[in-house]
C-alpha positions, 0 to 999 in steps of 0.5 A: 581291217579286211574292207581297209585291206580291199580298199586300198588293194582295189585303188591299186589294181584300178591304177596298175589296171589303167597303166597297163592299158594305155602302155597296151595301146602303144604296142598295137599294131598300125593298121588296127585303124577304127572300126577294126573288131580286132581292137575290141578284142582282149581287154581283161584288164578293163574288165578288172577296172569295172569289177573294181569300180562296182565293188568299190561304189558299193564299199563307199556307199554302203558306208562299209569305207567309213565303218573299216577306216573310222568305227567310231564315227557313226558314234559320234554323228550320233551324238551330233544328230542328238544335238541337232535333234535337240536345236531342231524345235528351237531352229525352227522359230528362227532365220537360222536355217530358214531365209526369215522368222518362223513368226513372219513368214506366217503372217506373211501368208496368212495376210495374203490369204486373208486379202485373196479371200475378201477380193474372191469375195467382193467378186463373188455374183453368186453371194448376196450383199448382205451376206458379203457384208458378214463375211468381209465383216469376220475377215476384218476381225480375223486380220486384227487378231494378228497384231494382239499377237505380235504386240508385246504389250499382251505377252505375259510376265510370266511368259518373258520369265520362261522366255529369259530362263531358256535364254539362260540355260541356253547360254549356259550350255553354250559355256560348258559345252566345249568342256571334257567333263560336260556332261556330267553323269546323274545318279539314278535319283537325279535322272528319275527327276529330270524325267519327272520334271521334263514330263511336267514342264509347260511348253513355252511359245504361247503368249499366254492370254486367250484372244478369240480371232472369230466371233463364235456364238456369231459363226454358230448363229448365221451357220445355223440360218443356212438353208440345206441348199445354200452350200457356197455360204456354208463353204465360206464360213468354214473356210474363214474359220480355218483360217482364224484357227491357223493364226490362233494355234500358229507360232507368232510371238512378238517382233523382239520378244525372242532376240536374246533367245535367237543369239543364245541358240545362234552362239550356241549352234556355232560352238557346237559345230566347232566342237565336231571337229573332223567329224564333219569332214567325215560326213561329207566325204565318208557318209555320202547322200545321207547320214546318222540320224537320231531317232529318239534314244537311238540313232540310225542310218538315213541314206544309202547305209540304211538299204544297201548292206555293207560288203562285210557283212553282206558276205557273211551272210552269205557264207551262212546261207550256204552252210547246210545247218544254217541255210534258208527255211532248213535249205541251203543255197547251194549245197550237194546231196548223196543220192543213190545212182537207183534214183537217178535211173528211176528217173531217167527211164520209164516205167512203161519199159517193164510193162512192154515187156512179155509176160505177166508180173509175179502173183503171190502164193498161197504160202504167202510169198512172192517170187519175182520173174524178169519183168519184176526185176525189171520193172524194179530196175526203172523205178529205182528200186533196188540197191547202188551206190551213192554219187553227190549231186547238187542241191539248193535254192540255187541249184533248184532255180538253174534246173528249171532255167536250164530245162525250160530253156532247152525244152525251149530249144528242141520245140522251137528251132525246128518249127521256127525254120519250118516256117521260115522255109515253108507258107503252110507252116508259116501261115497256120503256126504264125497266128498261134504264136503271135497271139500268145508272144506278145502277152507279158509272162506274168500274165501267164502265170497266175493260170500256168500255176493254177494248172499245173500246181505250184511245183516245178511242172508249172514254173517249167512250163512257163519258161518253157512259154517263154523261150519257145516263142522267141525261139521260134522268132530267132529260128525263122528269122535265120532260116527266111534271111539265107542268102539265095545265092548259097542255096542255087550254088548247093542246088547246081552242085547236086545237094538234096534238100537235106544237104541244103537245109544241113549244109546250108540253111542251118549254118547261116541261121545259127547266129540268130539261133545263138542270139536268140538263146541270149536273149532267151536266157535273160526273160527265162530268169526273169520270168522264173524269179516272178514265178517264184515269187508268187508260188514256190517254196525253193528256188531265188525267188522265194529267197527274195520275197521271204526275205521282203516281207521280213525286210532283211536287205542283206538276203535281198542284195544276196539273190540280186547278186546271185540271180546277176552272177548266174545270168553271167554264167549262162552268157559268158558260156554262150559267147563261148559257144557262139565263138567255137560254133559260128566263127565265120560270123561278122567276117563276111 
């Protein structure tokens, strides 16, 4: 009822969406000609048509659109697929899905296999004359092997009976089929011997005489002449061995034999689709790039329903996953804690702070107890061990994943702005730091990684250290960029107007190079995810990135799609509050 409810709600927004659209192009203004960035400006309501458009491709192939408007269907394309699962052995025989019979598209193949191998053969310089003759001889007689198979002569009474007996249960299910009380119900003594009896009939297809397609005790006797050293000869006979067990063990009936079968099963194949109703209309529109399939008693999904969840229950599963008694491995996704204020400061300030200090820490007495001085109380204070109030913070696999993407990302910033227009600015620096950072940059991350973690073990010091790796050198990039593409123009007019070089590099050099600092942040921002989740996924016991690969290993689709989403949506935040900044900081920027 709720996936019906948003279906139809986003038809309707998307509608309303592009409405207002086209009415908002005739009230622009007449000199927002092309080319103008004030016309890609605003826009929230194409926003809204995109967002829509994604949620709605992901209802209708996730096949949740079927399942809110008909939760019946998949049911009855189960029952359908059993069917088809049924006529498949018996389609396969004939030209019903095929362009020809299963019998003569063999003999077909097999003739021009044969033929291809006696002209190789009479070609061959490398066999001798003798030896040719032996084996033209053995694919003569495997060639003749074929019409003792589709003579109808050979095929044996009580094979034709089978034969007539299938055609006649065939037709009799073709009659009872379209009929309400079809199937009828077996008690539990009738259904053990149906059983018993599927598990003891023959199978048919086989004419029921042995014909020998190759000479064996021949074959054994050359095969056992050859030289060790005569391996084309030894090449051939198997070959032409295989090709006489192919025809032998192929199904080739008889050109007639099966005519009253095919009719039967092509009368049947028609009343059964007839009897699908609407519910081949569903499949094509409802179920797209797959369908229900059978797979022994059961049914199910083979196509897009199979691995991409449906939205309802994808989000169900998400809201467990955020509770704290459910969570992920006893983690929730994103939850808080109550942490006292003393953890906090203990982990804020060091430790050396107390030990600076003059004075010597508190000795016990001979009493046995300990009297504490100001450098103890001190020193109690910076490791957080004395008593305060509680204050939520943050906690969670979410929470852990954007800790290291932020620290990473500004330990990134605060390193590689400065040495970046360092060496935009200076050819020592640039000359002695350009080698070290060009040797290291162009390596992939998880290159990195395996050795980062080994390092640094597998808690957050290491994945800290790797997105650091990471940020830090296209920061140093973006940075020397800026500050070696000032215009020098600006720096003469700072220069005649009395600027000190720290005026200039504040005034001057830093703004122009704050767009390519900005940029460069974006930039930043999407490799540090990405680095992390694969850092994640080879250490980790928190964080996106374990979510997904625990949940890999179990194949449950549902987590899987849960992290892609959550790692999308926190990309988006960390761009969308770029943009903000890029906005408030560089407003100049593009309008020069």
């Amino acid at each position: 009822m709720i996936t019906g409810t948003i279906t139809i709600l986003i038809i309707v927004v998307v509608i309303g969406s592009i409405l207002y659209g086209h009415r908002l192009v005739k009230t622009e203004k007449s000199d927002a000609v092309f080319g103008n960035p004030e016309r890609a400006k605003g826009g929230i309501h194409w926003v809204v048509v995109g967002t829509c458009f994604l949620l709605f491709a992901w209802l209708y192939y996730s096949w949740d659109i079927a399942k809110a408007f008909y939760p019946r269907s998949a049911n009855e394309l189960c029952q359908v697929a059993k069917v088809n699962e049924s006529l498949l052995s018996l389609k396969y025989l004939f030209p019903i899905e095929e362009r020809s019979h299963k019998s003569t598209a063999l003999i077909k193949r097999e003739n021009i296999n044969i033929s291809k191998k006696i002209t190789e053969i009479q070609n061959s310089s490398d066999l001798k004359n003798q030896d040719k003759e032996i084996f033209l001889n053995l694919l003569n007689k495997t060639r003749q092997t074929i019409p003792l198979l589709t003579n109808e002569n050979y095929l044996e009474t009580e094979t034709k009976n089978t034969i007539n007996e299938l055609t006649n249960r065939i037709k009799e299910l073709k009659d009872n089929f379209p009929k309400d009380s079809f199937p009828p119900r077996l008690s539990d003594e009738e259904e053990n011997k149906r059983i018993e009896a599927v598990k003891k009939q023959l199978g048919w297809g086989a004419t029921g005489m042995e014909v020998p397609p190759l000479p064996e005790s021949k074959i054994k006797e050359y095969k056992n002449a050859l030289n060790d050293d005569q391996d084309l000869e030894m090449t051939y006979i198997k070959e032409i061995k295989k090709l006489g067990q192919r025809i032998e063990y192929e199904s080739i009936f008889p050109p007639n034999a099966l005519d009253e079968m095919e009719n039967a099963i092509r009368a049947f194949d028609s009343v059964q689709k007839k009897e699908q109703g609407s519910i081949r209309i569903k499949d094509v529109l409802l179920f797209p790039a797959g369908t229900i399939v059978a797979s022994g008693p059961t049914c199910a999904e083979d196509g897009p329903g199979r691995w991409l969840p449906k939205p309802s229950d994808t989000f169900r599963i998400f809201g467990d996953l955020l509770k704290p008694s459910v969570g992920f491995k006893m983690i929730p996704l994103f939850w808080y804690e109550m942490m006292g204020v003393n953890r906090i400061v203990g982990f804020i300030l060091p430790d050396w702070i107390a030990d600076i200090l003059p004075g010597k820490y508190p000795v016990h007495t001979s009493d046995g107890n300990v009297e504490p001085n100001f450098k103890s109380k001190v020193l109690d204070v910076v490791t957080g061990e004395f008593e305060a109030f509680k204050i939520p913070v943050p906690m969670g696999h979410i929470w852990d994943s954007f800790l290291r993407v932020f620290i990473g990302l500004m330990l990134g910033v605060i390193f590689g702005v400065p040495l970046g227009i360092f060496m935009g600015l200076n050819r020592f620096a640039k000359g002695f730091f350009d080698p070290l950072v060009e040797l290291y940059r162009p390596v992939p991350p998880l290159a990195w990684a395996p050795l980062v973690i080994t390092v640094f073990g597998i808690d957050n010091l290491g994945k800290v250290f790797l997105l650091f790796m990471v940020s830090f050198s296209i920061m140093i990039i973006s940075a020397r960029a800026g500050a070696s593409g000032t215009q020098l123009s600006k720096i003469h007019a700072a220069h005649s107007l009395g600027a000190s070089r720290w005026q200039i590099l504040r005034h001057v050099i830093f703004p122009n190079s704050l767009p390519e600092i900005l940029t460069g942040l974006r930039v930043a921002v999407g490799m540090c995810w990405g680095t992390l989740v694969a850092a994640e996924f080879l250490a980790g016991t928190t964080g996106i990135g374990f979510v997904e690969n625990v949940a890999r290993k179990y194949m449950q689709y549902e987590v899987i799609w849960i992290t892609i989403f959550v790692m999308g949506m926190l990309g988006l935040l960390f761009d969308i509050t770029l943009r903000k900044i890029i906005d408030k900081t560089t407003p100049w920027h593009g309008k020069g």
